[in-house]
N, C-alpha and C positions, 0 to 999 in steps of 0.2 A: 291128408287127414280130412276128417267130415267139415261138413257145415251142419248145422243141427236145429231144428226149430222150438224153439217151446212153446206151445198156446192154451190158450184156456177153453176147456170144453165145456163150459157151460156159460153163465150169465157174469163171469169178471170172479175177481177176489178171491178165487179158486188157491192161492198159492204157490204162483209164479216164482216169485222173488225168492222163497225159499227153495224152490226145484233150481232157480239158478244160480244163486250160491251155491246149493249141495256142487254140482258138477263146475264153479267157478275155478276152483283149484287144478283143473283138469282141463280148461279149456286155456285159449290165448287170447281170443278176442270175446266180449259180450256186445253185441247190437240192438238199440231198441229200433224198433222197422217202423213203427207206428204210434199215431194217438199221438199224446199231448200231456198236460199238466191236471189232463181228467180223470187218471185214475193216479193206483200209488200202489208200492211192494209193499210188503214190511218185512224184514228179514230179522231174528233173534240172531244174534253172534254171542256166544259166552255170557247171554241174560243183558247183554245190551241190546237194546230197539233200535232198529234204522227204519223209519218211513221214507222213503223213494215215492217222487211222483215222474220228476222230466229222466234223473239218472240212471243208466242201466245196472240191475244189482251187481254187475261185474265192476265195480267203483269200490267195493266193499272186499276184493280178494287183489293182495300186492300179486305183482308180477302180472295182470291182466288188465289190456285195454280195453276200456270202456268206449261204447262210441254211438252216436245218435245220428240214424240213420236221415237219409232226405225223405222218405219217407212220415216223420216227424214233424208238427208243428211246435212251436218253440214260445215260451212266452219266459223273453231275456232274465226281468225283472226277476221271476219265479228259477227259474237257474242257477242265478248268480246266490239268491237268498240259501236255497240247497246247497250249493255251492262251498259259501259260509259256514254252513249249520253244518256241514261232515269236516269241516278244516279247522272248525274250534271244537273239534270231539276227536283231532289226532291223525280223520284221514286224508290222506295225499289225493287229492284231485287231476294233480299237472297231466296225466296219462290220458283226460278225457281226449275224446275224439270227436268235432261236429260237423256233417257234413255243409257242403258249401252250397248244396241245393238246398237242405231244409227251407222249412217258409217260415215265416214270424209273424207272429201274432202281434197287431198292430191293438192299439187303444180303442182304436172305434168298432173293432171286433167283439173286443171285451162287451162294450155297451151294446151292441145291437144283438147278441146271446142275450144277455141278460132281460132286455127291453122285448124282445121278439118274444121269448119264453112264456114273459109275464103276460101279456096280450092273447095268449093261446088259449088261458082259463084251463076249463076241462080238457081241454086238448093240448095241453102242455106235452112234450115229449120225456121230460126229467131230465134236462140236461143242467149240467155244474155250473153253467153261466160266466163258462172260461176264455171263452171265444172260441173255443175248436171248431165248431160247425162253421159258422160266418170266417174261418181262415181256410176253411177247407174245402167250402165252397167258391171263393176267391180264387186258390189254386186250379180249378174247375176250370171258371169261368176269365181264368189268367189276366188275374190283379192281383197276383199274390205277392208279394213280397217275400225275398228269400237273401238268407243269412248274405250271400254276395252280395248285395246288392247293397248293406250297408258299407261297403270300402269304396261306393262311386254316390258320392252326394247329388250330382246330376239329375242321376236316373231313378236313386231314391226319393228325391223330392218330386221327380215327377211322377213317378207309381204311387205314393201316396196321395199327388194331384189328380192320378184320372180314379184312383179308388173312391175319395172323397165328392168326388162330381156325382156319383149315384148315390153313395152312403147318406149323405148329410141333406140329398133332397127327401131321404126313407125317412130319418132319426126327426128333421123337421116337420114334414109336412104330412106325415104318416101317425106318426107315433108322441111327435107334439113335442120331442127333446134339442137339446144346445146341439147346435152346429159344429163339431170337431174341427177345428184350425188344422191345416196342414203344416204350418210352420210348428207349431208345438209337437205334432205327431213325431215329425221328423227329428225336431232338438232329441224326442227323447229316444227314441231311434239310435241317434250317431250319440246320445251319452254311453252307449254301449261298446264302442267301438272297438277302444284299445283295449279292454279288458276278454273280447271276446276271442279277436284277431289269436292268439297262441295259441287256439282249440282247433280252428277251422282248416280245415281240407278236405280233399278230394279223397270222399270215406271209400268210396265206390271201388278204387284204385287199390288202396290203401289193406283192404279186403281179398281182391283179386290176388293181389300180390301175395300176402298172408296165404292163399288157399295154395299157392304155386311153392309155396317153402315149407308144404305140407302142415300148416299150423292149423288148430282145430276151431273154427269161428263157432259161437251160440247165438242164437238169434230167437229175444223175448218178443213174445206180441204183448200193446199192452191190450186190456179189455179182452173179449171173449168170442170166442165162434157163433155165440145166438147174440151177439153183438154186431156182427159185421157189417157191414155197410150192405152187401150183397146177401148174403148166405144169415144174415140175423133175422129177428123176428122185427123185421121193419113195419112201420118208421121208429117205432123203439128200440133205437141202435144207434152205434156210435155213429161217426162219421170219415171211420177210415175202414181197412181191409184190416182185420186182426185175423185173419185165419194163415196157414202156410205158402200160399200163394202171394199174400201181401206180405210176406218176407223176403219175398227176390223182387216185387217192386219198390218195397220200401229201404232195400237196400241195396240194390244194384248187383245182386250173386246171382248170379245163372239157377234157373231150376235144377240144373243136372247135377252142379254142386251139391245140393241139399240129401244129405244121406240115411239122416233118420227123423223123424216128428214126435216131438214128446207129448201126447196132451193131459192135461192138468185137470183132475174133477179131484170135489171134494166130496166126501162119504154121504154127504147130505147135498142138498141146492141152496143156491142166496140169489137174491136180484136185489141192483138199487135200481130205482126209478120207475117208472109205466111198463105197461104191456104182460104178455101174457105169461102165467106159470103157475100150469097144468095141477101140479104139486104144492101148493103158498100151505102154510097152516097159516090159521087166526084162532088159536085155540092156545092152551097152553104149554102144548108141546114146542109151539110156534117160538113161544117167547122163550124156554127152554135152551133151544137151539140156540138162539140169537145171545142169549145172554154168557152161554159157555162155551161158546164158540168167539165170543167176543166179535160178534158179526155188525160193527161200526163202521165206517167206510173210511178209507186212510185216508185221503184227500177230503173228501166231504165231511165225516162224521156222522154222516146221514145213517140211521138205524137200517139194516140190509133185511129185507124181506124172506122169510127162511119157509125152507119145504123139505121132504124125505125126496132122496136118491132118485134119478129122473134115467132109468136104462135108455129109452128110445132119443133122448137126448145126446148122452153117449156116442150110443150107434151115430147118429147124424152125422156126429161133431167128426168120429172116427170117420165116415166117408170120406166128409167136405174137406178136411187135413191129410187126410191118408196117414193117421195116426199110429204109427208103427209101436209104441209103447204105451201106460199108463201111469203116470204118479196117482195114486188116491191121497187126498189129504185130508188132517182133520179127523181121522178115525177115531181118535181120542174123546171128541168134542161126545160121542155115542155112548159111552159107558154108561152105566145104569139105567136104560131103558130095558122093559122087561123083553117084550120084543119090536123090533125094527121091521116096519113096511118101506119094501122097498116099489118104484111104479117099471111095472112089465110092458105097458101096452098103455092105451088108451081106449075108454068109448068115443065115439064121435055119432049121435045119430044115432043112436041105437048100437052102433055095428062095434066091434073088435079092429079095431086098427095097432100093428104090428113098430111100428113106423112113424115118425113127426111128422103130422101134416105138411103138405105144402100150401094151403090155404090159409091165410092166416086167420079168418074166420074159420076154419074147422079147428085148427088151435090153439085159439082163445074159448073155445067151446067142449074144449079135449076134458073130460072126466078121467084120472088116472085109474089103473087097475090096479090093485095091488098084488102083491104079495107079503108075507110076513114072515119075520125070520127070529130064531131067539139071540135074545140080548145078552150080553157079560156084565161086569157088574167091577172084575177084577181092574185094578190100574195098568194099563200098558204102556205108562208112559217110557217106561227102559227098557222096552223092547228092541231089538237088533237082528231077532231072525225071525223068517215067519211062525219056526217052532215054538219060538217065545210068547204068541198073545193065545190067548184062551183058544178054546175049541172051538167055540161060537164066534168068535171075533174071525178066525180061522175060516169060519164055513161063510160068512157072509163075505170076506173079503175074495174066496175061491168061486160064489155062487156073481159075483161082481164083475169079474174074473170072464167068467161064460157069457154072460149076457152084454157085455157092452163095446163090444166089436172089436176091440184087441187085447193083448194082454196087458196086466199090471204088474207092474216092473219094480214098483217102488211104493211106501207105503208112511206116509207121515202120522206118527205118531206123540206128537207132543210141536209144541213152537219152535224150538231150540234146532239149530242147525245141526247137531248129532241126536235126534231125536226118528231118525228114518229107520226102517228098517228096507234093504237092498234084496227085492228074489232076483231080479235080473239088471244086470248092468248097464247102464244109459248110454255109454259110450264104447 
């Protein structure tokens, strides 16, 4: 059976969580490969909410383990609180899975995100001020701390020792802040211990073996393809690999395994934080969007910056993943616009360009092209087959279809997990 990727083809909050619940019931394993406590799902079940930031949405369908990959930074505290908060709402947690490579996000991570941020002023990146960057750059630069390492007090007291010998001369003598104790870091460190030890193993393994008794693994990215650490619109981007290639590092599954790539766009665009997009309204369409699309950030809460439908974005995303399908989401959020511009192309310089810069200075300076397409006005929220939403709902989602480098597969029409409507089958 597959391995199967899910990512987000544009700028994050595209709708992951609910493309991986839909196919949850149909898979064995759900894996999150990357990122951190910096973003979040939100998945409807039956008009209940679940916000997801560390959990994979496969936590939320019995009979499927969930599991977080080494690819993953971890911050304990924020785990265990999730953890919690689905175990006094009825759901069964015990099936989680955490790899024993993850890294963990120490305390003086947290401060030197937050402290580093604020000092950048205009040049702030937009980051959640969670620690992921300063954990992830540690990994890098191998001072990272990882989930094994809390079972050997030894070694863990001393990786907090040589981390702090640079941290704490940056936080003081830099930045003017309290010197982080090693001994405290560490107490809180190993307050983790027993409670974490029944989750952790060798995910890697654990996988492999799954793929060898033909069971069907899913693997979510979190954040987004114009997020990537590589392939994003750097340096406003995340600080891991969220595209389909950071799913066999971040979780240990051979390339070859990997059989199909789902990517995630929604009918419109959103960005949280800096940097560029091509598409932004500040008008009152802007705020339109955002307001009925309920485009707040699950983690942050931060208001999500909204634009119309971004094709050469798409296409990209489609390259850079080898995007064999599409979910579009959110189609719903469109209703009552008389017509819909959607961007073909971009100017750059006068010229026609076909394609997302690879400059990041030519795409920050990208004017989009439009085109325009007519609006519905009917409710589609009960929609189930493509013949079901309007004729113009129809042509924009067939003209979406042609232009954004593979087909779309599937089609979200309302929040609620039976809210889809299925033209082709995911699995």
């Amino acid at each position: 059976m597959p391995a199967v990727v899910i990512v987000g083809a544009q700028w994050g909050d595209e709708g992951k969580g609910k493309a991986t619940d839909l196919l949850g019931s149909r898979v064995d394993y759900v894996v999150k490969f990357n990122g951190g406590n910096n973003a979040g799902h939100t998945v409807v079940i039956e008009g209940e909410k679940y916000a997801l930031h560390l959990l994979p949405s496969g936590i939320l369908t019995p009979g499927c383990t969930p599991v977080i990959g080494n690819g993953v930074v971890v911050d304990l505290s924020v785990l265990f609180e999730e953890i919690d908060g689905l175990e006094a709402r009825g759901i069964d947690t015990s099936r989680l899975k955490l790899s024993t490579n993850a890294h963990v996000i120490a305390d003086y991570n947290r401060s030197l995100d937050k402290t580093t941020e604020r000092f950048l002023g205009k040049r702030k990146i937009g980051t959640t001020g969670r620690g992921i960057g300063p954990t992830y750059a540690d990994k890098m630069n191998r001072l990272g701390i990882r989930v094994q390492d809390l079972f050997d007090e030894k070694i863990l007291h001393a990786k907090v020792e040589g981390a702090l010998e640079q941290k704490n001369q940056i936080l003081t003598k830099i930045y003017n802040r309290r010197a982080v104790g090693v001994d405290e870091t560490v107490e809180e460190l190993l307050s983790y211990v027993d409670r974490v030890r029944p989750y952790v193993t060798d995910t890697a393994l654990l996988l492999h073996e799954a793929l060898r008794r033909d069971e069907t693994v899913l693997l979510e990215a979190g954040q987004a393809t114009l997020l990537d650490v590589d392939h994003g619109t750097y340096p406003f981007v995340t600080s891991s690999s969220a595209t389909s290639g950071g799913a066999c590092t971040g979780s240990g599954i051979a390339p070859t395994e990997i059989t199909r790539v789902i990517g995630i766009v929604k009918a419109y665009a959103t960005r949280v934080g800096e940097g560029p997009f091509p598409t932004e309204l500040f008008d009152e369409d802007g705020e339109r969007l955002r307001v009925n699309g309920g485009e707040f950030g699950t983690t942050t809460g931060r208001p999500r910056r909204c634009g119309w439908y971004d094709a050469p974005v798409a296409r990209y995303a489609a390259r850079i993943n080898g995007v064999t399908d599409f979910v579009l989401t959110k189609l719903d959020v469109l209703t009552g616009w008389d017509r819909i511009p959607v961007c073909v192309a971009y100017e750059v310089d006068g010229e026609r360009v076909e394609e997302m810069p690879a400059s990041q200075t030519d795409f920050h300076h990208a004017k989009p092209i439009y085109e325009y397409f007519p609006g519905w006005s009917e409710d589609i929220s009960g929609a189930r087959e493509l013949s079901d939403l309007p004729a113009n709902a129809q042509a924009y989602v067939r003209e979406l279809d042609a232009i954004s480098g593979s087909r779309i597969s599937a089609i979200g029409v309302g929040p609620g997990r039976e809210q889809t409507v299925v033209v082709h089958d995911l699995l």
